[in-house]
VODRENLUM-23276 format. One record per atom (N, C-alpha, C, O, CB): z, y, x. Coordinates in steps of 0.2 Angstrom, whole numbers, plus 5000, padded with zeros to 4 digits. Glycine has a CB too. Layout:
BEGIN
ZYX ...
//
This chain:
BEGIN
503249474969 503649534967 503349594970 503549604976 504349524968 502949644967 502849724971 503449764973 503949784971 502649774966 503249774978 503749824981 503749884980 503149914980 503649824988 504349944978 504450014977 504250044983 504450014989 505150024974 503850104983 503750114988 503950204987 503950214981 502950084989 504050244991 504050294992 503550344997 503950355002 504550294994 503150364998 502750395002 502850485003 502950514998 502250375000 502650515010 502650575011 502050575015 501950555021 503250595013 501750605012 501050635016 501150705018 501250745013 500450635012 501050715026 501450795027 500750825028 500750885029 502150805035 500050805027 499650835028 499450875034 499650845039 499650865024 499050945036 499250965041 499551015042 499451075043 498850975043 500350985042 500851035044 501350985048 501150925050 501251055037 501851025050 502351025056 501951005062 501450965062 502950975056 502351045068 501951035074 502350995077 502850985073 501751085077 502450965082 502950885085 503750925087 504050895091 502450815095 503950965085 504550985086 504850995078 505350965076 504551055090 504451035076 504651005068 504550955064 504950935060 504351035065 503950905066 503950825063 504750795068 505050765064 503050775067 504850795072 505550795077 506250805072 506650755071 505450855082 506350875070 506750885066 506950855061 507550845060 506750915064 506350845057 506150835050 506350755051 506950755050 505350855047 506050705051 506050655053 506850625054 507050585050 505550655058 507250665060 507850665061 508250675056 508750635055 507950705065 508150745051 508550755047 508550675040 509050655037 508250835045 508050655039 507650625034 508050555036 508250515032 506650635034 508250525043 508450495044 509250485043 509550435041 508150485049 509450525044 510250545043 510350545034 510750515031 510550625046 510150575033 510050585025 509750535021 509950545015 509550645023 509450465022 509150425020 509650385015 510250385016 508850395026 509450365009 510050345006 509850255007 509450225009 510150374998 510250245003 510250155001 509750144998 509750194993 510750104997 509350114997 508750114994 508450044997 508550025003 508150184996 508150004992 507849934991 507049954994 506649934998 507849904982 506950014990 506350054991 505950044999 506250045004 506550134990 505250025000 505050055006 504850135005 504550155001 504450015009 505250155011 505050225015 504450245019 504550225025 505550235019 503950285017 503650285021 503450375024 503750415021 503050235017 503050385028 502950445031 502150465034 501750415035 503550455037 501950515035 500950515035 501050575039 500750625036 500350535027 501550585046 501250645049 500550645051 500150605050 501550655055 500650715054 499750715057 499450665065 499750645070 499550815058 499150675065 499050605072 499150645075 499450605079 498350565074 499250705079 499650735088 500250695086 500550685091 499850845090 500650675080 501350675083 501350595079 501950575079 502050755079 500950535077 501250495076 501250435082 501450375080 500950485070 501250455087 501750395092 502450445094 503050415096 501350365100 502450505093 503050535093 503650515087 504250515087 502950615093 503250505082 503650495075 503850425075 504350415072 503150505069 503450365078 503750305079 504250295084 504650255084 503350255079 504150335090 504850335093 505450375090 505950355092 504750355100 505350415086 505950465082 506150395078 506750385079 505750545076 505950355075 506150305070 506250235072 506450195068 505650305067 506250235079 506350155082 506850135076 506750095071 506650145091 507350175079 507950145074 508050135067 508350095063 508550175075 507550175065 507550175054 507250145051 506750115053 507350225051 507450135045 506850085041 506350125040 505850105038 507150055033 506350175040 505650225039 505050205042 505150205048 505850305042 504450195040 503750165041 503350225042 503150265038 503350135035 503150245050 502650285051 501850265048 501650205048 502750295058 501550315045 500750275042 500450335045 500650395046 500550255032 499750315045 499350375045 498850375040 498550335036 499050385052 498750455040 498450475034 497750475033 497550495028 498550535034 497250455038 496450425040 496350365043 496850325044 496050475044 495750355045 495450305049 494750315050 494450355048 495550245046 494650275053 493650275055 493550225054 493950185057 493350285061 492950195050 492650135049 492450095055 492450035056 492250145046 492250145059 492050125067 492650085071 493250115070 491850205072 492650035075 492950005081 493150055088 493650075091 492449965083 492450075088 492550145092 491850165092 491450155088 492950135101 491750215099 490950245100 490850335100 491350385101 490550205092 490550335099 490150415101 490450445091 490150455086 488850395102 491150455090 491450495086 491850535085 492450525083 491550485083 491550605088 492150645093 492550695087 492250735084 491650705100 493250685088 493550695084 494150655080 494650675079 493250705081 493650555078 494050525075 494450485077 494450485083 493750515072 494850455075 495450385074 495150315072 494850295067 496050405068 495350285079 495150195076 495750165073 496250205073 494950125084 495750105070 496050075067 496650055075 497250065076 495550025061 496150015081 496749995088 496950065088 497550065088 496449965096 496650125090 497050175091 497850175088 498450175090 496650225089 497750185081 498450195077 498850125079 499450125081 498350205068 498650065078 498950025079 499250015088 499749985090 498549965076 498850045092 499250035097 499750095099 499850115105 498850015103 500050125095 500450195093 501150145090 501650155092 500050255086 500950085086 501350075080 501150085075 501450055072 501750095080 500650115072 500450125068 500150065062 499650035064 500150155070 500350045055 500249975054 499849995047 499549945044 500949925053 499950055046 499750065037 499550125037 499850175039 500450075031 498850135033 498450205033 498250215026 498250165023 497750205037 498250265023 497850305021 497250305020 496950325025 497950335021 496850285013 496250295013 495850305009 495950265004 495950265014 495250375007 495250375001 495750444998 496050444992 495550314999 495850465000 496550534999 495950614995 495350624997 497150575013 496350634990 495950654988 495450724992 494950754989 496150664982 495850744997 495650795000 495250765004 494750805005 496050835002 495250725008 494550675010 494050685005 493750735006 494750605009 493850655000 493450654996 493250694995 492650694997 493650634991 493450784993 493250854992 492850894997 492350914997 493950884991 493550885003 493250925009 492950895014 492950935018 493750965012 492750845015 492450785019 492050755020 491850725025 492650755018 491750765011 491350725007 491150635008 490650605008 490750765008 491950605007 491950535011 491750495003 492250495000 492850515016 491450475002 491050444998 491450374996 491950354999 490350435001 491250344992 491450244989 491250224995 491650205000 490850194980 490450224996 490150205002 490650195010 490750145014 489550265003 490650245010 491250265016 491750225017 491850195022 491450315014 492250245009 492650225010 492950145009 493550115010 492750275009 492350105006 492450045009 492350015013 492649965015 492350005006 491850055019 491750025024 492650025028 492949985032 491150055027 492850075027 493550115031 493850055028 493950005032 493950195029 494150035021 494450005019 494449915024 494849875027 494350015011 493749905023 493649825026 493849835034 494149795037 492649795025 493649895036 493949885046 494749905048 494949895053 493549955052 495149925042 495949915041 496049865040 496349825044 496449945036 495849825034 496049755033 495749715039 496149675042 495649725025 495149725043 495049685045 495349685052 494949655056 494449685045 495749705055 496149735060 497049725059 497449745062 496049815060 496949685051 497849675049 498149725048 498749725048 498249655054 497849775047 498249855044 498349845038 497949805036 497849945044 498749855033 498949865026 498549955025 498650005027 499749855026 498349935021 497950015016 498250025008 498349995003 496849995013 498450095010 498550135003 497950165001 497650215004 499050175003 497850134998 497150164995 497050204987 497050174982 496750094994 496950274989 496850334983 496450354979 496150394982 496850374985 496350354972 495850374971 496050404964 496650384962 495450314971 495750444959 495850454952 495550514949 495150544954 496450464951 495450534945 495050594941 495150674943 495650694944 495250594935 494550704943 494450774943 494650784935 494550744930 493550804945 494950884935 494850904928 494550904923 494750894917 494750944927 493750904926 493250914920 493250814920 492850794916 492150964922 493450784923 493050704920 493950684916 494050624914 492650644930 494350734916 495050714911 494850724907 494850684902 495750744912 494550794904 494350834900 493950804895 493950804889 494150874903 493350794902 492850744895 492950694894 492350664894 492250734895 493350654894 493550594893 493450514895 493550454893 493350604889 493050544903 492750504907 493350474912 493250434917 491950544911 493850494911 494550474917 494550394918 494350364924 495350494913 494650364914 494450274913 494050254916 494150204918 494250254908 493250284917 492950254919 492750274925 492650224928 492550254916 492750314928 492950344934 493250314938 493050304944 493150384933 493950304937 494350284941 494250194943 494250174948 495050304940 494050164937 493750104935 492950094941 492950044945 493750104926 492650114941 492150134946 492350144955 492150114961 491950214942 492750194954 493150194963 493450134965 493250104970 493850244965 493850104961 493950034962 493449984963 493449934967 494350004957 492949994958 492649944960 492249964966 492149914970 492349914956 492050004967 491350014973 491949984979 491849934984 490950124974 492350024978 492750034985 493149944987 493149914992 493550104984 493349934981 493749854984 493549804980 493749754982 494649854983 493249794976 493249744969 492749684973 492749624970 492849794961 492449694980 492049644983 492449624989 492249584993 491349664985 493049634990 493849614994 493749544991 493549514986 494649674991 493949504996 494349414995 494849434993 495049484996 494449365000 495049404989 495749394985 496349384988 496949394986 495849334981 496149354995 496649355000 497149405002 497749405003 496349335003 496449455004 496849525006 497049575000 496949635001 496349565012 497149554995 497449604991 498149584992 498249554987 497249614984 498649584995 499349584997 499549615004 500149615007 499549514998 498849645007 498749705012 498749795008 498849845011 497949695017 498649795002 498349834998 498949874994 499149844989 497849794994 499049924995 499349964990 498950014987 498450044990 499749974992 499050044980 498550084979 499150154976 499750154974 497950044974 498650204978 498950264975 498450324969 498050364970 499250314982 498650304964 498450344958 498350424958 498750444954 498750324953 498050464960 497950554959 497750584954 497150584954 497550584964 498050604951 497750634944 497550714947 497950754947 498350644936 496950724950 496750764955 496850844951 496850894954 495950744959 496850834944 496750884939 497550904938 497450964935 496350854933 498150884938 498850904940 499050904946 499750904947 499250854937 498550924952 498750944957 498651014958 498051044958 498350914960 499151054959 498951134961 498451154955 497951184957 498651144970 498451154951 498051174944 498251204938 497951214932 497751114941 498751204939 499351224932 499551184927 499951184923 499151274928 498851114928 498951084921 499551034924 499651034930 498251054916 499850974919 500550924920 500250884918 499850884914 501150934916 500350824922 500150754919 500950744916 501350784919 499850674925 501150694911 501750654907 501650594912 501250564915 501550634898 502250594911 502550524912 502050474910 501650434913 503150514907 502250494904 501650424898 500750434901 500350384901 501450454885 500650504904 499950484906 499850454912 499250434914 499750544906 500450454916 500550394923 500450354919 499850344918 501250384927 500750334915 500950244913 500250244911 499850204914 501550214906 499950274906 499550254903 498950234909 498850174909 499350314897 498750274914 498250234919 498750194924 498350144926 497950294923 499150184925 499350144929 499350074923 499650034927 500150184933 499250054918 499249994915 498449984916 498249924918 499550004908 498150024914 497550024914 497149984920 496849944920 497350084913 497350024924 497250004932 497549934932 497049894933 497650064937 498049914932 498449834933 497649814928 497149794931 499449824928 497649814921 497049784917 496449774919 496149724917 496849804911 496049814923 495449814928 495749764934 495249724934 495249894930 496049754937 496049724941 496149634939 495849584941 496649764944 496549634933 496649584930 495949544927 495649494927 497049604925 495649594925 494849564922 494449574929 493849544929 494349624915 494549584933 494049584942 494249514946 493749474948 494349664949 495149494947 495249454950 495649404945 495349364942 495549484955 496449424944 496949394940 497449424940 497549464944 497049344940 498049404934 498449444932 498849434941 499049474945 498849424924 498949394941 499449374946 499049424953 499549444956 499549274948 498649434956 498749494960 498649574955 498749624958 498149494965 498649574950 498649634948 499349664947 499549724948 498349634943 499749604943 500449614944 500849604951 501449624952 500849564938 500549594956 500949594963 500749664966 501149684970 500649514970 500349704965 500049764969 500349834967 500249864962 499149774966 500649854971 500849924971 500649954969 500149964973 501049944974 500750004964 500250074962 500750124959 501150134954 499650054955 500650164965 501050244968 500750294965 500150304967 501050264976 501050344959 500850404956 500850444961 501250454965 501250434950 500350484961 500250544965 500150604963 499750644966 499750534967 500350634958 500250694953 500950724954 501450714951 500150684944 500850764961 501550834960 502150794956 502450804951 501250904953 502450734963 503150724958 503550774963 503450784969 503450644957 504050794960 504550804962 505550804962 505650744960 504350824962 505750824962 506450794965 506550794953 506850754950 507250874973 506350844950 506450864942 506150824938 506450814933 506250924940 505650784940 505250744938 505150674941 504850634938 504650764938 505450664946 505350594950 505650524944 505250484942 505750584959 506450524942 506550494939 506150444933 505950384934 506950534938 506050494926 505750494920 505150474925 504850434921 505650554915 504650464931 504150454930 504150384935 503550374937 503650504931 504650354937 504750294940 504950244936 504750184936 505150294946 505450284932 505650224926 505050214922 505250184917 506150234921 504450234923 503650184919 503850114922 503950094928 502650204922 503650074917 503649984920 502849984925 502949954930 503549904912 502150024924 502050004929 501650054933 501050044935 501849954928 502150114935 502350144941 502850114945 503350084943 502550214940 502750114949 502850074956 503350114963 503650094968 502050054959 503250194961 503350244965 502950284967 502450284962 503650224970 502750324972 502550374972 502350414979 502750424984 502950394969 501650434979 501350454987 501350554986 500950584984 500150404988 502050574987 502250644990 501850684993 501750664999 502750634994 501550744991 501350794997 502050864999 502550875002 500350844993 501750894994 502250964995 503050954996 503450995000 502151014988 503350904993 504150884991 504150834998 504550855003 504350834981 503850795000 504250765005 504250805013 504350775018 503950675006 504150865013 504150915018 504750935020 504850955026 503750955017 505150935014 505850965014 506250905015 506050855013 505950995007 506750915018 507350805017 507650825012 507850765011 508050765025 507850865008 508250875001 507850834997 507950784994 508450954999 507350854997 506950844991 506350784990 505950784985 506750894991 506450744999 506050674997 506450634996 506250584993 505750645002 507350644999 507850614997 508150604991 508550554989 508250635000 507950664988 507950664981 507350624976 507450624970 508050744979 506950604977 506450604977 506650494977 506650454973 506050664984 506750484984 506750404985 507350404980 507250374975 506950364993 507950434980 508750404976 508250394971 508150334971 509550464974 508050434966 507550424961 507450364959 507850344954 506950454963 506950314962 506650254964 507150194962 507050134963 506350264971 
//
């Protein structure tokens, strides 16, 4: 049985007085929900964030990793690093990664295999530019990131694996993905996996829409049979509106 998932990726914003607040407020406000809760401050404040949360069901994650163990990479995050924070679930693959970063398939399977291989659970991101919606290449595309990036994974560790679908072209673009255009790749996606491994991990794997949902749209686009829930940028910054956002779910 897949688990409903909620995510908020706060990107680089709040600074640890405001991840403080926010976090606090998000915990009081939290509703009943079956749902996992999850959160992606930025790394100065995520062992501040898992002590704000000792008490909550709320899952601190972070939003990168390094393929590296450790070594001469001045700047980055190990997989022990986050995990000795608390840290259990990363992000990988995020489309602003990709863009501004230039973090490659290459890349980011290596990142993907040193989370799994460390016992982290990965949400793993991936989906279409405008022009490749446009021309009609979306399918294959995203069919392609999957595979470079996980499709040589043991079968084993796909129950570490969640994935989050970005229609990177209904991000801050003006245009809208539909509901039905969630579903429509989010089935697709379950069917590539099904012809790579089998249905029975395809149907256990969470797969989280990532196209601008929000508190007006979350509903209609969770009730797809296979949307799973949903990886938050701009809306889970606010607690009205990630709370609205999980009741959703």
């Amino acid at each position: 049985m897949r688990s409903k998932i909620v995510a908020g990726n706060w990107k680089m914003n709040k600074n640890m007085k405001e991840t403080e607040a926010l976090l606090t407020e998000l915990s009081a406000k939290l509703p009943d929900t079956k749902a996992e809760v999850m959160v992606a401050p930025t790394f100065v404040n995520l062992a501040k964030a898992v002590r704000t949360l000792e008490t909550s069901t709320i899952e601190v994650i972070a939003q990168n990793v390094h393929f590296a163990e450790n070594g001469a990479y001045t700047g980055e995050i190990s997989a022990d690093m986050l995990l000795s924070v608390g840290v259990e679930t990363v992000i990988i693959g995020h489309s602003e990664r990709r863009a501004y970063f230039g973090e490659t398939d290459e890349i980011l399977a290596k990142k993907v295999v040193t989370a799994l291989g460390k016992g982290m659970r990965v949400m793993f991101c991936f989906g279409e530019e405008l022009e490749d919606r446009k021309s009609g290449n979306h399918f294959n595309l995203v069919e392609s990131q999957l595979k470079n990036a996980l499709f040589s994974l043991d079968a084993s560790v796909w129950s570490k694996i969640i994935l989050a679908y970005e229609p990177v072209w209904a991000i801050g673009t003006g245009e809208t993905a539909s509901p039905e255009q969630a579903q429509e790749m989010h089935a697709f996606i379950r069917k590539t996996i099904t012809e790579a491994y089998d249905a029975t991990i395809a149907n256990n794997v969470s797969i989280l829409y990532g196209g601008s949902v929000k508190p007006a749209n979350a509903e209609e686009i969770f009730s797809k049979p296979d949307v799973d829930g949903g990886l938050i940028g701009g809306a889970s910054l606010k607690a009205d509106d990630f709370v609205a956002i999980i009741s959703a779910i």
